[in-house]
C-alpha positions in Angstrom: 47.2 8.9 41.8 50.5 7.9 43.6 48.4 5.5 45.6 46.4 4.1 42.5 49.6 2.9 40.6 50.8 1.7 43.7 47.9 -0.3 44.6 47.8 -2.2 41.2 51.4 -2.9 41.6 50.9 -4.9 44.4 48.1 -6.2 43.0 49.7 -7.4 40.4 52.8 -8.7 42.4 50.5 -10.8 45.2 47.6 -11.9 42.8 49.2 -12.6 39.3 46.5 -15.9 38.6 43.4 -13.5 39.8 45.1 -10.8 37.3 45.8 -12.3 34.4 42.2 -13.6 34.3 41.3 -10.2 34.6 43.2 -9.5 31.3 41.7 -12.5 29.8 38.1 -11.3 30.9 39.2 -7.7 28.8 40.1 -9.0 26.1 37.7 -11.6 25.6 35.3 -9.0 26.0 36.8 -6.5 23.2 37.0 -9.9 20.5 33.3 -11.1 21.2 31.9 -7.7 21.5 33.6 -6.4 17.9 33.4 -9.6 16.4 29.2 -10.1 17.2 28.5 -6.3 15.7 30.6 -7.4 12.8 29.0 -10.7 12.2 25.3 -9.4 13.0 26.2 -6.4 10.2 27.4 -8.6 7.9 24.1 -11.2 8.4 22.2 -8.2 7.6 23.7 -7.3 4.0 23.9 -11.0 3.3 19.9 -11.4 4.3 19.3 -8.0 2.2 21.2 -9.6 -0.6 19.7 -12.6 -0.9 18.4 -13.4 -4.2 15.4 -15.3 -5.4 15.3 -17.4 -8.5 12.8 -14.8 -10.4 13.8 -12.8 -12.8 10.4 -11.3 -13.5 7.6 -9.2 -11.5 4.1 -8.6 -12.5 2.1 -5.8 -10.6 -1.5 -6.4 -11.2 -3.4 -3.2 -11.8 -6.5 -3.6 -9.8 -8.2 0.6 -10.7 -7.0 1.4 -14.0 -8.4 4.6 -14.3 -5.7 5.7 -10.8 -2.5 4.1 -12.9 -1.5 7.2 -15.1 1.7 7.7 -17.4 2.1 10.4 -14.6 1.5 8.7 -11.6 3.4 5.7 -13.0 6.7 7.8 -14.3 6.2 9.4 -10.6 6.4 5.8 -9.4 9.4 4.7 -11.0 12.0 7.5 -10.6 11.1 6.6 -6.9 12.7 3.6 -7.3 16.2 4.0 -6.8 18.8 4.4 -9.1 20.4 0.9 -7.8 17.6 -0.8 -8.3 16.2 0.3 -11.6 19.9 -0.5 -13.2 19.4 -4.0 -12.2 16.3 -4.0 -14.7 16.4 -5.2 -18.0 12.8 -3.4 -18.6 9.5 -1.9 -17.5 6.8 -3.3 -19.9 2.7 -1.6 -19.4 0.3 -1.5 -21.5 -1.8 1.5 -22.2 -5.2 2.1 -22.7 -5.4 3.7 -25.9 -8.4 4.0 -29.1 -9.0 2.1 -31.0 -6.6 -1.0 -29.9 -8.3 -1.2 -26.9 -11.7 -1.6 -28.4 -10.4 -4.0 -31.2 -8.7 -6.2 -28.6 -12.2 -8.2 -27.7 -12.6 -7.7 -31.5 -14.9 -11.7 -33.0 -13.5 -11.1 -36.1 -10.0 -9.1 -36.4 -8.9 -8.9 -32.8 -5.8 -6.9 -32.9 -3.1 -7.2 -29.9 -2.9 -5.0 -26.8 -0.5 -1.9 -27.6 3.0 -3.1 -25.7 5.1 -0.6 -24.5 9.0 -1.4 -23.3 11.0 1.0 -21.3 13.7 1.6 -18.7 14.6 4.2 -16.0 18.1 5.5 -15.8 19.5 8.7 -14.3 15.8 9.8 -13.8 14.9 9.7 -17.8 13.0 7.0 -19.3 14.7 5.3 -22.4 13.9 2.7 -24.5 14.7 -1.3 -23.9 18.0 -2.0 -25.4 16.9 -5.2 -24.7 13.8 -5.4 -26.4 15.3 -3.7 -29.4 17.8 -6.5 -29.5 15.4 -9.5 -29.2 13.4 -7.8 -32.0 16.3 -7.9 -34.4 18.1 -11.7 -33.2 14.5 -13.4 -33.4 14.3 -11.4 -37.4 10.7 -9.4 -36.1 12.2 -6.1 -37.0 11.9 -6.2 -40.6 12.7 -2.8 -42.1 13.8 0.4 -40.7 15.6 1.0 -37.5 14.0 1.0 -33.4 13.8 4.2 -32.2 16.8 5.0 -29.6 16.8 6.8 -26.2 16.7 10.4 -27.4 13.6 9.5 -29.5 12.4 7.7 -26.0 13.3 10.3 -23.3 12.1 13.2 -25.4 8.7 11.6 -26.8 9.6 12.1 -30.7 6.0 10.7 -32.7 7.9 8.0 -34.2 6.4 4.2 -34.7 7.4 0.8 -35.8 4.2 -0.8 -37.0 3.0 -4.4 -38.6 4.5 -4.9 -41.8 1.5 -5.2 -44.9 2.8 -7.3 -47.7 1.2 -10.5 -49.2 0.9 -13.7 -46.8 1.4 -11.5 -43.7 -1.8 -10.6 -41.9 -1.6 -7.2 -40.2 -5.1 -7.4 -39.2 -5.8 -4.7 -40.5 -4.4 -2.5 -37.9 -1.2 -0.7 -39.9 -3.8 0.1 -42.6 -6.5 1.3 -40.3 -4.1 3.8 -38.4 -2.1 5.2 -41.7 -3.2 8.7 -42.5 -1.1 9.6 -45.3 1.3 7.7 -47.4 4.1 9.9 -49.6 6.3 7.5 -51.5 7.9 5.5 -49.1 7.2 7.3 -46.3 4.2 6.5 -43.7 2.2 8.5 -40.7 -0.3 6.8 -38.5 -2.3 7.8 -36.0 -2.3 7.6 -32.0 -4.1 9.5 -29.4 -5.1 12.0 -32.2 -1.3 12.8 -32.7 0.4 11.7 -36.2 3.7 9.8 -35.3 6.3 9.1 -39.0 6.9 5.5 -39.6 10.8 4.6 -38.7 10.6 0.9 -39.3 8.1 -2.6 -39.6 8.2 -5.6 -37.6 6.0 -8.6 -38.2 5.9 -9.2 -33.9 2.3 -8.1 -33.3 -0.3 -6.3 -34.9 0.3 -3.1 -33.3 2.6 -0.6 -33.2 5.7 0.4 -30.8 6.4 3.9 -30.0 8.2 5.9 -27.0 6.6 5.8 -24.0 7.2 9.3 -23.4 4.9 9.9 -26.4 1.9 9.3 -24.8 -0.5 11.5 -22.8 0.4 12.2 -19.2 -3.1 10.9 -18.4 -3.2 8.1 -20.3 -3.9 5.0 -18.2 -2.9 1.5 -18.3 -4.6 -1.7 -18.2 -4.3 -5.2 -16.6 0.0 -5.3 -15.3 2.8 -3.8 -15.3 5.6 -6.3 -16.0 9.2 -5.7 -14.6 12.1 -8.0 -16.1 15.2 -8.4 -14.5 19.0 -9.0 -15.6 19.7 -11.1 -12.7 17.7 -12.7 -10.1 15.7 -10.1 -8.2 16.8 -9.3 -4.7 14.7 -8.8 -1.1 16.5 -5.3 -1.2 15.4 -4.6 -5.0 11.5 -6.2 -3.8 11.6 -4.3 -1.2 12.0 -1.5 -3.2 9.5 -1.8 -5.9 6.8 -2.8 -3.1 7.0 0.3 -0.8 7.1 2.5 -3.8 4.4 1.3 -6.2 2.3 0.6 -2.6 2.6 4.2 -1.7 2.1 6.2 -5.1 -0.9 3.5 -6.0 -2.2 2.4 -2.6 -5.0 -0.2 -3.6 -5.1 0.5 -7.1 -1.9 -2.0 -7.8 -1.9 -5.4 -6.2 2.2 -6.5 -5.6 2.6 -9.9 -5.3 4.2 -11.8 -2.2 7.6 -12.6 -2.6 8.6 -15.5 -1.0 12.3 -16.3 -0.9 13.7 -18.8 1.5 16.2 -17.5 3.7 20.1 -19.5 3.6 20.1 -22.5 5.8 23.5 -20.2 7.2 21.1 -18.3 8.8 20.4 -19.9 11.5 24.4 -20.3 12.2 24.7 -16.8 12.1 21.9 -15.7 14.5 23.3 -18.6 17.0 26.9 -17.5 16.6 25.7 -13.6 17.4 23.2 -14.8 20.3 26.2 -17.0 21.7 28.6 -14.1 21.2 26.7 -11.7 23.2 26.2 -13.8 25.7 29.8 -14.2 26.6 30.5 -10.5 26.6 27.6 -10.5 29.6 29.7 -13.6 31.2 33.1 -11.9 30.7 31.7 -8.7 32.4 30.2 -10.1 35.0 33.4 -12.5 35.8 35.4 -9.2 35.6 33.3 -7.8 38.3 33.6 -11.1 40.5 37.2 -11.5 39.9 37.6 -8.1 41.5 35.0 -8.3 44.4 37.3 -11.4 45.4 40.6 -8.8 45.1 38.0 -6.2 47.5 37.6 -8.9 49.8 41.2 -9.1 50.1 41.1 -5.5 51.2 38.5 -5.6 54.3 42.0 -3.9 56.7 42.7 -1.6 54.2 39.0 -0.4 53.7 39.0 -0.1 57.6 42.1 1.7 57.4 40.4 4.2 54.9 37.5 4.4 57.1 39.4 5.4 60.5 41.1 7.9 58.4 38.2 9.7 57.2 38.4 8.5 53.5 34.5 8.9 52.4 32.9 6.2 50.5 33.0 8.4 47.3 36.8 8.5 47.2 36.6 4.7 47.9 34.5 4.0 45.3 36.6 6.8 42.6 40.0 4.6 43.7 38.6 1.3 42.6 36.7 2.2 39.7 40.0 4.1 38.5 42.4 1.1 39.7 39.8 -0.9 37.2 39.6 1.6 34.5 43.2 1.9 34.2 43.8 -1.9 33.4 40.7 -1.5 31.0 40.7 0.9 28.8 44.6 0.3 27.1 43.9 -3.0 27.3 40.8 -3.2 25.3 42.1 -0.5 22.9 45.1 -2.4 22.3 42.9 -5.5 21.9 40.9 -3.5 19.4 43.7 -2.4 17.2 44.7 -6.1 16.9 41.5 -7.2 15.8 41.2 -4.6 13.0 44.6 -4.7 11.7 45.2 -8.5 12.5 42.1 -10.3 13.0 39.4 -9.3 10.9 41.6 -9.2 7.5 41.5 -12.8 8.1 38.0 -13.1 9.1 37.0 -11.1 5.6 37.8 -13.9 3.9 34.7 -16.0 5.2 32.7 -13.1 5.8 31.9 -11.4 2.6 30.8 -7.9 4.4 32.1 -8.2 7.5 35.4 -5.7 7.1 33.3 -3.2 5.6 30.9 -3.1 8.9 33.6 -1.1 10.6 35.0 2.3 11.0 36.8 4.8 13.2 32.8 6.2 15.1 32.0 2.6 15.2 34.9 1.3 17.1 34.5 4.8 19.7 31.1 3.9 20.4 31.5 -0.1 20.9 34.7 1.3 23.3 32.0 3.7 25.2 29.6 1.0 25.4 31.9 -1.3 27.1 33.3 1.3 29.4 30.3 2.7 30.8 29.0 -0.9 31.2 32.0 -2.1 32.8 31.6 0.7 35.3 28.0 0.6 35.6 28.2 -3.4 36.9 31.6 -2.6 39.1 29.2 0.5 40.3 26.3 -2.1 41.5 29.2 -4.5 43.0 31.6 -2.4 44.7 28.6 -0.1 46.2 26.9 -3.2 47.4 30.2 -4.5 49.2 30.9 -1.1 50.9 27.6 -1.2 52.4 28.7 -4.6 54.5 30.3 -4.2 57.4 34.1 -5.0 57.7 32.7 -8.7 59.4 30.5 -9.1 57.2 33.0 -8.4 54.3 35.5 -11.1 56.2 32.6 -13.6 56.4 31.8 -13.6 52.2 35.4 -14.1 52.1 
């Protein structure tokens, strides 16, 4: 050990250019190597953020009879939580007697039954939304939309077509009423009798929870999802894996085409660039100190008269390397996180949030053990010369 501190003093004292490019090799290496894992992390969010301009998603349903309330609820609270806040609403429409038949109805054909819904803490509640365009747009005549208690626990409660003189119902309120007591109304749906709670003049059918229905109730043509904000590749994503896996073939998801940031391209070039000059500043550390070995053909022979095994050789120079290393690229480290990369969060959004205490251990393991797996190759490979031959590459 006495030897090893020795050694790098004089190192140090008779090769002060060849050394302080050895420093500058370090900590080169420690800013490109931190900097390119940061930058590549924080490509990644920003590519998994990146937003299209739709703000709606329509899932054709290809096998109606396989897209079940069940299967569909099952479906959904798959989704995760993130991404089924970011929705606005759900909207399906079930297949359901006699609406469905009346549809493709010559003379009266009524409107497919519409059904509005959103998934929150794994519960399915009714559209604020929905409720509110209702009411601004003055289709919610009478009576009050049923809220998320009546949603999430399937209450039989309805808002149907309003009948009064100049507005056409088609028929449909009257057809589905089975008892009228004063003011108060029941209809009918899926054989169940659900208490009137309001009238809109919006379609000709009703609205009711979505939890009402029939766990094996199917739906017909798409399932519509509506957004707040512009939907995400992470939020796509998402919804295709999930609908894909619970529906397989059943449900077609449409191809979401979103054109990736002209930035990019800057950032893959800056990462590929980056981790090529970690390689370069390895590999110019290892030359540097081949050229400080060839300096040291009489004391190798020295070693060798003495008995000194080409283990211990090796252990000396690796350690003499080692020990300018590793506090240098810890130190350089610690100045990047506290100094550098405060500075650098400013122009990239998610870059200080790529980091933390395992990351910075493993990114200081990988750049030891590479360091000493190159110096390994080179310093092995030059003891094998001869002493001449040494003198000669010098």
């Amino acid at each position: 050990m006495r030897y090893l501190f020795k050694n790098l003093k004089s190192f140090i004292k008779t090769e002060k250019m060849i050394f302080l490019l050895v420093l500058l090799c370090i900590v080169t290496s420690s800013f490109i190597i931190n900097f390119s894992y940061g930058l590549y992390q924080n490509y990644n969010v920003v590519k998994k953020e990146e937003t299209s301009d739709l703000t709606e998603m329509v899932i054709t349903i290809n096998n109606p009879d396989n897209v079940t309330k069940q299967k569909l609820k099952e479906c959904i609270f798959s989704i995760s939580d993130s991404t089924n806040s970011s929705m606005k609403m759900y909207v399906a429409s079930p297949i359901i007697e006699p609406f469905y038949s009346k549809q493709n109805d010559p003379d009266q054909p009524w409107n497919a039954i519409m059904m509005y819904f959103v998934a929150e803490n794994g519960r399915i509640k009714h559209s604020a939304c929905f409720e509110e365009n209702l009411k601004n747009n003055g289709n919610l005549v009478s009576g009050e939309y049923f809220n998320d208690a009546q949603e999430t626990n399937g209450d039989k409660v309805a808002i149907v077509r309003i009948i009064e003189d100049g507005q056409m119902d088609l028929g449909c309120t009257k057809e589905i009423t089975t008892r009228v007591e004063g003011e108060k109304r029941w209809v009918q749906i899926q054989n169940k009798e659900y208490e009137v709670i309001g009238y809109h003049k919006q379609l000709a059918t009703p609205f009711f929870p979505f939890e009402s229905l029939d766990e094996e109730t199917t739906f017909q043509n798409w399932i519509g999802i509506v957004f707040k904000d512009s939907m995400t590749i992470s939020e796509y994503q998402d919804i295709k894996n999930n609908f894909e896996s619970i529906f397989g073939n059943s449900v077609s998801v449409p191809e979401l085409d979103i054109p990736e940031s002209e930035n990019y391209y800057l950032y893959n070039t800056i990462t590929a660039i980056s981790v090529l000059i970690a390689l370069l500043a390895a590999i110019n550390f290892s030359v540097l100190y081949k050229y400080i070995l060839s300096k040291r053909t009489k004391t190798l022979a020295i070693f060798q008269l003495c008995g000194c095994t080409r283990s211990k050789i090796l252990f000396l120079f690796i350690s003499e390397c080692m020990l300018i290393a590793i506090p240098l690229f810890t130190l350089t480290t610690v100045f990047y996180d506290k100094v550098v990369l405060p500075y650098l969060s400013k122009y990239f959004e998610y870059i200080e949030g790529a980091y933390n205490i395992k990351l910075y251990l493993l990114i200081f393991a990988i750049y030891i053990f590479s360091t000493i797996f190159v110096l390994l190759i080179m310093i092995l490979r030059f003891l094998r010369k001869t002493i001449n031959e040494a003198r000669r590459e010098s």
